[in-house]
C-alpha positions in Angstrom: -4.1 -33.6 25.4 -6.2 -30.2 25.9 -4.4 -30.0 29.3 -0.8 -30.7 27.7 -2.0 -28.1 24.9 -2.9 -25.3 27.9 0.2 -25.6 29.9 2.2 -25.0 26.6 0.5 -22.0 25.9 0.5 -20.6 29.5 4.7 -21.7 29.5 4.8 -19.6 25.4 2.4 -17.5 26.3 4.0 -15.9 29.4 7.3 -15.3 27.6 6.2 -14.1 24.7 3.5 -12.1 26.6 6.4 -10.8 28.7 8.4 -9.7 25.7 5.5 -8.2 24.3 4.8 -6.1 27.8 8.0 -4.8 27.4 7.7 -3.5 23.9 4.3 -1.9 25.0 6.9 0.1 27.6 7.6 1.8 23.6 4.6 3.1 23.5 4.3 5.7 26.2 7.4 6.9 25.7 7.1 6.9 21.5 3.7 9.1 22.1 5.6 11.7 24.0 8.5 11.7 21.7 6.9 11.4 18.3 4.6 13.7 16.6 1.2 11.3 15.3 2.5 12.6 11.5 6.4 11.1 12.7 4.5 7.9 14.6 2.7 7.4 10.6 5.8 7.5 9.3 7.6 4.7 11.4 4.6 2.0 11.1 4.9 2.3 7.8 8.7 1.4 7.1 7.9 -1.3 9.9 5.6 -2.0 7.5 7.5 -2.0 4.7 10.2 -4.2 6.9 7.4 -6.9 7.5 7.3 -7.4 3.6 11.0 -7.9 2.6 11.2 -10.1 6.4 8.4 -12.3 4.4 10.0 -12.2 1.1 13.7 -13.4 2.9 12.0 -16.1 4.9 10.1 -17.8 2.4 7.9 -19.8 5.3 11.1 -22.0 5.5 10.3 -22.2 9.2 6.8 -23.6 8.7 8.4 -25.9 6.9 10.9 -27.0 9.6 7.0 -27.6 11.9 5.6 -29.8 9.0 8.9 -32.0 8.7 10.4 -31.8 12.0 8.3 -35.0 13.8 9.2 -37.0 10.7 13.1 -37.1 11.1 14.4 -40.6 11.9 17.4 -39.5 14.0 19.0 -36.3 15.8 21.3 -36.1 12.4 18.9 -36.0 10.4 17.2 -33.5 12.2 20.3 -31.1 12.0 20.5 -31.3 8.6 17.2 -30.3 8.1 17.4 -27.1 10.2 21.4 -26.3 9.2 19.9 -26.5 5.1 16.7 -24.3 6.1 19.0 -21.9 7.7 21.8 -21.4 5.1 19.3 -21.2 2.7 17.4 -18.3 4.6 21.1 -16.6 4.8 21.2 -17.2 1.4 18.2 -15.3 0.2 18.5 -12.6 2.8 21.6 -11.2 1.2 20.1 -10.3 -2.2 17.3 -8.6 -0.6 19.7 -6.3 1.8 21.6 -4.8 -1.7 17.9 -4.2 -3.3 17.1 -1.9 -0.2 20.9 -0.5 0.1 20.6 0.7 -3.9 17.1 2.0 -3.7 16.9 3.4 -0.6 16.2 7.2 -1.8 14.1 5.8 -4.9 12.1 3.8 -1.9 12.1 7.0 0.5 10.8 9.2 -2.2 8.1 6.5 -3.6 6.4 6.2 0.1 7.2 10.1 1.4 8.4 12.2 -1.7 11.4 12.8 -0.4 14.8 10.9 -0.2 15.4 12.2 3.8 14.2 8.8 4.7 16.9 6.8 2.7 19.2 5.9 5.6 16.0 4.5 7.2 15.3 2.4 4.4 19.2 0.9 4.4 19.4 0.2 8.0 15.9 -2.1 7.8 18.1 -3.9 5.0 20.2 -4.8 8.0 17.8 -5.9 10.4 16.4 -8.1 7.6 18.8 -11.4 7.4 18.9 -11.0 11.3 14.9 -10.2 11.9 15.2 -13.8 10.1 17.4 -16.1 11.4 16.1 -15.1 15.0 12.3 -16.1 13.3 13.6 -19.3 12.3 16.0 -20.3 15.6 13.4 -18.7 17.9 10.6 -21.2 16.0 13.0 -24.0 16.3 13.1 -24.0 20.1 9.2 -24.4 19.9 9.7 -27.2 18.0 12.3 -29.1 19.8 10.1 -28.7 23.2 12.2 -25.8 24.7 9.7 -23.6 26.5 12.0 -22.0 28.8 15.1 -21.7 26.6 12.6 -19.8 24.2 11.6 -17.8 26.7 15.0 -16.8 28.0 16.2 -15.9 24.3 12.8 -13.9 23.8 13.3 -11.7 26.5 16.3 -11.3 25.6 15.7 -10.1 22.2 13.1 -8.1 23.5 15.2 -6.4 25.8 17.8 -5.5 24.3 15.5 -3.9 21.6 13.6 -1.6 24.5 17.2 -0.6 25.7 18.7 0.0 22.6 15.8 1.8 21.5 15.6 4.6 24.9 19.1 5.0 23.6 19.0 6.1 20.8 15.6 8.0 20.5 15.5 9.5 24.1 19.2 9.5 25.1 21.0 10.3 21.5 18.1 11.8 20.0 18.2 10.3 17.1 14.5 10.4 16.0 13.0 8.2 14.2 16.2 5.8 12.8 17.0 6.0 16.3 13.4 3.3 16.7 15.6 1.1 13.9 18.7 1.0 15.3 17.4 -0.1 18.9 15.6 -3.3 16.3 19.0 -3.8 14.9 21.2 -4.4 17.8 17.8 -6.5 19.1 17.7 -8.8 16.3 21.6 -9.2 16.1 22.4 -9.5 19.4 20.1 -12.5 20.3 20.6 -14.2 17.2 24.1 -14.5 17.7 23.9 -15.9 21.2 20.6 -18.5 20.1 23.4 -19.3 17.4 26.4 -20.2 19.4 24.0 -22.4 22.0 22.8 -24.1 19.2 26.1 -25.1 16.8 27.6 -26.0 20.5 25.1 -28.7 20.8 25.2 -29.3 17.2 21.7 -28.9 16.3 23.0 -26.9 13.6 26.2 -27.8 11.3 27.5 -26.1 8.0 25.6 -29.2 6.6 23.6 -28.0 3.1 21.2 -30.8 1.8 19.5 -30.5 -2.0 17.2 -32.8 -2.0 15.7 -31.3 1.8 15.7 -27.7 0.6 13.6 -28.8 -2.6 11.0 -31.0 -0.1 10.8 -28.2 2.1 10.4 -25.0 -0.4 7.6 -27.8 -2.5 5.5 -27.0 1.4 6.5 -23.8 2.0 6.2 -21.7 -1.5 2.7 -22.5 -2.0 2.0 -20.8 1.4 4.2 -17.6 0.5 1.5 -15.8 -1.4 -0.9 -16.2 1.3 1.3 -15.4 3.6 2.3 -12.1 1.5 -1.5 -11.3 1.0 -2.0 -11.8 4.5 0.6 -8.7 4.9 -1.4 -6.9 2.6 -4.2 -7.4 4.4 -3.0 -6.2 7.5 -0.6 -3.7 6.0 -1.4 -2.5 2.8 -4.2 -0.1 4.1 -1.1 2.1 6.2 -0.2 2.3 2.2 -3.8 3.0 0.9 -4.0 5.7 3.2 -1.2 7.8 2.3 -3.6 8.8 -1.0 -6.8 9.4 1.2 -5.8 10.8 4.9 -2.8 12.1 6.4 0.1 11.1 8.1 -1.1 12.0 11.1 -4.2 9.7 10.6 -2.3 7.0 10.1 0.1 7.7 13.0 -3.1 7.7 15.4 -4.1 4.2 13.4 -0.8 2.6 13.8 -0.8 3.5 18.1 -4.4 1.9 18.1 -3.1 -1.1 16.8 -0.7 -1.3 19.1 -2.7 -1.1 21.8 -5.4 -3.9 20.3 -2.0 -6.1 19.7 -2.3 -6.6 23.7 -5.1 -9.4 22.1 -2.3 -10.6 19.9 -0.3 -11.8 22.9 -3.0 -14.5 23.1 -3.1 -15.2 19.2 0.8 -15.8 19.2 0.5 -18.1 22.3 -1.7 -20.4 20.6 -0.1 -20.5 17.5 3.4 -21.5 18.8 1.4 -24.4 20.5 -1.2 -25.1 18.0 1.1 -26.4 14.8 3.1 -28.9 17.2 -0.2 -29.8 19.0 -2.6 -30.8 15.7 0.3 -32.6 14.4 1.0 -34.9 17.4 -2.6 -35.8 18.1 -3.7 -36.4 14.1 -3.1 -40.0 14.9 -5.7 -40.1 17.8 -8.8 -41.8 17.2 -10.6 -38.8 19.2 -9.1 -36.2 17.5 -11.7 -34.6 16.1 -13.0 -34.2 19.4 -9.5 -33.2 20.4 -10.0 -30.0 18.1 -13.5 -29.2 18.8 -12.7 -28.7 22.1 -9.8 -26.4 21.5 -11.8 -24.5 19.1 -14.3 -23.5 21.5 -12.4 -23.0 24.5 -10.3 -20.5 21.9 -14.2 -18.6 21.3 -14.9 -18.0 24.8 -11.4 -16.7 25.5 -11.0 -14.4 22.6 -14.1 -12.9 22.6 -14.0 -12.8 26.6 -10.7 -10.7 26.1 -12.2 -8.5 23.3 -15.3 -7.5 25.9 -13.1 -7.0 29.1 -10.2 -5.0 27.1 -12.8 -2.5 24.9 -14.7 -1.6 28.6 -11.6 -0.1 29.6 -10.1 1.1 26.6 -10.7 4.6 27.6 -9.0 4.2 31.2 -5.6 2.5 29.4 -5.5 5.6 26.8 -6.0 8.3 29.5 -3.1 6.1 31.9 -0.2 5.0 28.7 -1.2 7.4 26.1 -0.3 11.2 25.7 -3.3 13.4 25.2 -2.7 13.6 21.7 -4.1 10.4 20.2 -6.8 10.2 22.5 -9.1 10.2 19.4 -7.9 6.3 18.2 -9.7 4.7 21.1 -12.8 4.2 19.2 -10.6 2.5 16.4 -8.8 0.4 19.4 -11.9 -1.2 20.0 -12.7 -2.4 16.3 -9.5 -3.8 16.0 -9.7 -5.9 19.4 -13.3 -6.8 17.5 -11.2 -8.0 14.4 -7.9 -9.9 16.1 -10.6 -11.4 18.5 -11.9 -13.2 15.3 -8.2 -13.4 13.5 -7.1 -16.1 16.5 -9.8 -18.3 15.8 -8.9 -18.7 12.0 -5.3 -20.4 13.1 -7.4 -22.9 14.7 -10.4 -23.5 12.2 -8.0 -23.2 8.6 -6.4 -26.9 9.5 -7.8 -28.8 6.4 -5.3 -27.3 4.1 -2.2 -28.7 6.4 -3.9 -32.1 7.5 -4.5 -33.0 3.6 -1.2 -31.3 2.3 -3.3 -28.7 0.3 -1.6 -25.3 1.2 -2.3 -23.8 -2.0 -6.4 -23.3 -0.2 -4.4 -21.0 2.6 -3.2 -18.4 -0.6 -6.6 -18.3 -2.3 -8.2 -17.4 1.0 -5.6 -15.3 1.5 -6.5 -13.6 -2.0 -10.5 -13.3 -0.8 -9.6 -11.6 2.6 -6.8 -9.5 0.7 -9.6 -8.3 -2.2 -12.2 -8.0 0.6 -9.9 -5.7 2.3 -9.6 -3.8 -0.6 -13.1 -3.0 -1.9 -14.0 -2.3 1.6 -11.3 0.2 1.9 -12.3 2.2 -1.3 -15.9 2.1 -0.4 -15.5 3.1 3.3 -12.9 5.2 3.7 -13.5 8.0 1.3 -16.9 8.7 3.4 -15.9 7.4 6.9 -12.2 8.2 7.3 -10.0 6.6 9.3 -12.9 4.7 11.1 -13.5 3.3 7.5 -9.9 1.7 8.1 -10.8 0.0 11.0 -14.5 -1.3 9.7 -13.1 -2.5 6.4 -9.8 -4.9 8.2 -12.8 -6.0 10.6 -15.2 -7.1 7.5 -12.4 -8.7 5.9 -11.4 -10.9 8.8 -14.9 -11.8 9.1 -14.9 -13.1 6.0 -12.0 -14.6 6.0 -12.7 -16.5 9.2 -16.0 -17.7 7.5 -14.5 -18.9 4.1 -11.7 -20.6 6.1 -14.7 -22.5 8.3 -16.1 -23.7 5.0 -13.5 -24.9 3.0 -11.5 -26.6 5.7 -14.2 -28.4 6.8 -14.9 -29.4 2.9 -11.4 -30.7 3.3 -11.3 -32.3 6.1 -14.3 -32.1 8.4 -13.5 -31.7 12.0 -17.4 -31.0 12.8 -17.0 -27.3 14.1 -20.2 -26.1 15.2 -21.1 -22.7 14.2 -23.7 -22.2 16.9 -20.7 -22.2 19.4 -18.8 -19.1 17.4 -22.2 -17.5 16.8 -23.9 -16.5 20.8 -20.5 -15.4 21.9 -19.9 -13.1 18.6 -23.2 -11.5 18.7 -23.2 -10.9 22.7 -19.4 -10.0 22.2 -20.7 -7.4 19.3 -23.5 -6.0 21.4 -21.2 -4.9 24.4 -19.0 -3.6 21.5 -21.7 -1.3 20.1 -22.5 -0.5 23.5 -19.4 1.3 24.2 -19.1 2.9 20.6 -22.5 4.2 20.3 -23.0 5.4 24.4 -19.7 5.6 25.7 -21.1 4.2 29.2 -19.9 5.8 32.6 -17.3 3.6 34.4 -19.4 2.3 36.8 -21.6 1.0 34.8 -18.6 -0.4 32.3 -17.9 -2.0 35.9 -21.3 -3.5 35.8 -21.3 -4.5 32.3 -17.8 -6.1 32.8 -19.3 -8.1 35.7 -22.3 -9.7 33.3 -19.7 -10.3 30.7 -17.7 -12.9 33.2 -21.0 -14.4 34.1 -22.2 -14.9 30.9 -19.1 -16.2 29.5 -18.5 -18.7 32.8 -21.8 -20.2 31.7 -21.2 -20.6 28.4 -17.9 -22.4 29.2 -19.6 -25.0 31.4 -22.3 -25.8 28.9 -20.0 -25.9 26.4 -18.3 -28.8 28.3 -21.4 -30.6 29.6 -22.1 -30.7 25.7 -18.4 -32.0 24.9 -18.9 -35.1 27.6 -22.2 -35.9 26.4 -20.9 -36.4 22.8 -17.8 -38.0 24.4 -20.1 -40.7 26.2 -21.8 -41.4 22.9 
């Protein structure tokens, strides 16, 4: 099962790690072309994008991974998905005249002044389609179409990075320019994931009640933790308009895109893991099952999060124009912080296995308020570094209240010594680069003790999983 689990998120992992590459090709060119103060104020209408994406989807889709298994027949099926699709189209369109009517009331709210207005229309549009390519594009995983999902991801992702050198490097357009390129992405792919999938009739203008009231009972109670989730991961960039300045937040926003390298491996796993837990609940062993993938998850996150903060410095001074060369330090805390944030996927299972998703939005609430006091008592002293600390301390606690009360709820047996030598070892090569800022030999050296450390660990790790398996 681990093995079946693995080659899925190789096959998922390679497309969207692919896709991902090729949005990182942004990044170079976005540093030369944007000013850090213009570069603050794109990542936060993406941002603010994210928000109404999460308000129009209503976690339908995790809804169509719950339900999907349990459909008797390939008609049943379609109605499920064609329902959980018009209904996404449905609330979309409310949502796009919000943002069309207050787009200068918006513009002036976030940047006191209306000149971002147009902006703030144009993400109206990408909305519905931002959507119904989250929804199709989740479907595929579900209906065990790894290489049709990577085909129509690479696609998307393409024509977004063409689009996008159009209009901001060709046409000039500045920043819209960076919306327009998601715009023809989004619509573009969605439209031809939509005609392969009505011409094989796995959707249908089919609309069922009674499904769309099963599916929003699942989903809704996961929406606010899902929307504090955002606001953990988002609500700082708004935070920080009333403390730093644009240009902080611009030199934030391109460290976070250089730590979401990491997130190439979170978003891997969990396109495999929801399809994975589900099929092997039923196994006697299964416990096991998720033991194992918990810890091989450990040593690979925090193997990545050593390896890619040694040679931060060398992927700033190669990618990166000269100009944000002061974020690597903040690159490395947030590798520290999605290190952890891929383990929670994996440990926060009790709520789903027992049908309890209302436990996902009040963690969601104590990472979200974690977030928060941490902000207001780091920043004003620490800066923009304060950003960085206080999204790492919340994750941390998030991970840790997620261990707890899923394993109240269902326990799985997750052993905290295996998180807990790997962390600390992980932290210590972290503080070793933050606080001495070794030469590159010696990160060379340091990145040769972190492979043999972290080989070791994995093959004691598994001489302990087939000694419990004997038993």
């Amino acid at each position: 099962m681990l093995k079946s689990l693995l080659k899925d998120t190789i096959i998922y992992g390679v497309a969207n790690g692919l896709s991902k590459s090729l949005m990182l090709f942004l990044v170079p060119i976005y540093t030369t072309v944007f000013s850090p103060d213009a570069y603050g104020i794109i990542d936060i209408i993406n941002s603010t994008t994210i928000f109404f994406t999460i308000l129009g989807m209503l976690q339908l889709e995790s809804s169509i991974g719950r339900f999907y298994y349990e459909a008797k027949s390939q008609q049943e099926t379609c109605n499920n998905t064609s329902t959980v699709f018009w209904s996404i189209i449905i609330v979309s369109l409310p949502l796009i005249l919000l943002l069309y009517s207050s787009s200068s009331a918006i513009s002036i709210l976030l940047f006191e002044t209306p000149e971002y207005s147009k902006v703030i229309k144009t993400i109206g549009y990408i909305i519905p389609f931002a959507n119904i390519y989250a929804l199709l594009i989740t479907l595929m995983r579900y209906m065990k179409k790894p290489f049709l999902f990577g085909f129509f991801s690479l696609t998307q992702i393409t024509l977004t990075l063409s689009s996008s050198i159009l209009f901001v490097l060709k046409m000039e357009l500045g920043i819209i320019g960076v919306f327009y390129g998601q715009l023809c992405g989004f619509f573009i792919s969605s439209c031809l994931i939509l005609a392969y999938l009505f011409h094989y009739r796995i959707l249908a203008f089919v609309f069922k009640v009674e499904t769309i009231k099963k599916y929003l009972s699942f989903s809704i109670p996961l929406l606010p933790a899902v929307l504090i989730g955002w606001g953990v991961n988002h609500i700082n960039r708004f935070l920080m308009l009333g403390y730093i300045s644009l240009s902080d937040i611009g030199l934030y926003a391109i460290a976070l895109k250089i730590a979401s390298m990491l997130k190439l491996v979170e978003d891997a796993i969990r396109m495999t893991w929801g399809p994975f837990l589900f099929e092997n609940l039923s196994k006697s062993n299964h416990k096991l099952i998720f033991r194992s993938a918990l810890n091989n998850a450990i040593l690979l996150a925090f193997l990545l999060v050593c390896l890619l903060s040694l040679f931060t410095k060398e992927i700033y001074l190669l990618f990166i124009d000269k100009k944000y060369l002061e974020a690597q330090n903040i690159t490395i805390l947030l590798l520290m912080a999605m290190g952890i944030n891929i383990l929670v996927q994996i440990v926060l299972i009790g709520p789903a296995i027992t049908k309890k998703t209302f436990y996902n939005s009040i963690l969601s609430i104590v990472a979200f308020g974690s977030n928060i006091i941490l902000f207001l008592l780091l920043v004003p002293y620490w800066g923009i570094l304060g950003v960085s600390l206080s999204l790492l301390g919340s994750i941390i606690i998030y991970f840790v209240c997620s261990w707890i009360v899923s394993e109240r709820l269902y326990l799985v047996g997750f052993q905290p010594s295996k998180i807990l030598i790997p962390f600390f070892f992980c932290a210590l090569i972290v503080g070793l680069i933050l606080f001495y800022d070794p030469l590159f030999i010696m990160r060379i050296f340091l990145g040769i003790i972190v492979l043999i450390v972290f080989t070791f660990l994995f093959f004691q790790y598994k001489k302990d999983e087939y000694q419990i398996s004997s038993n």
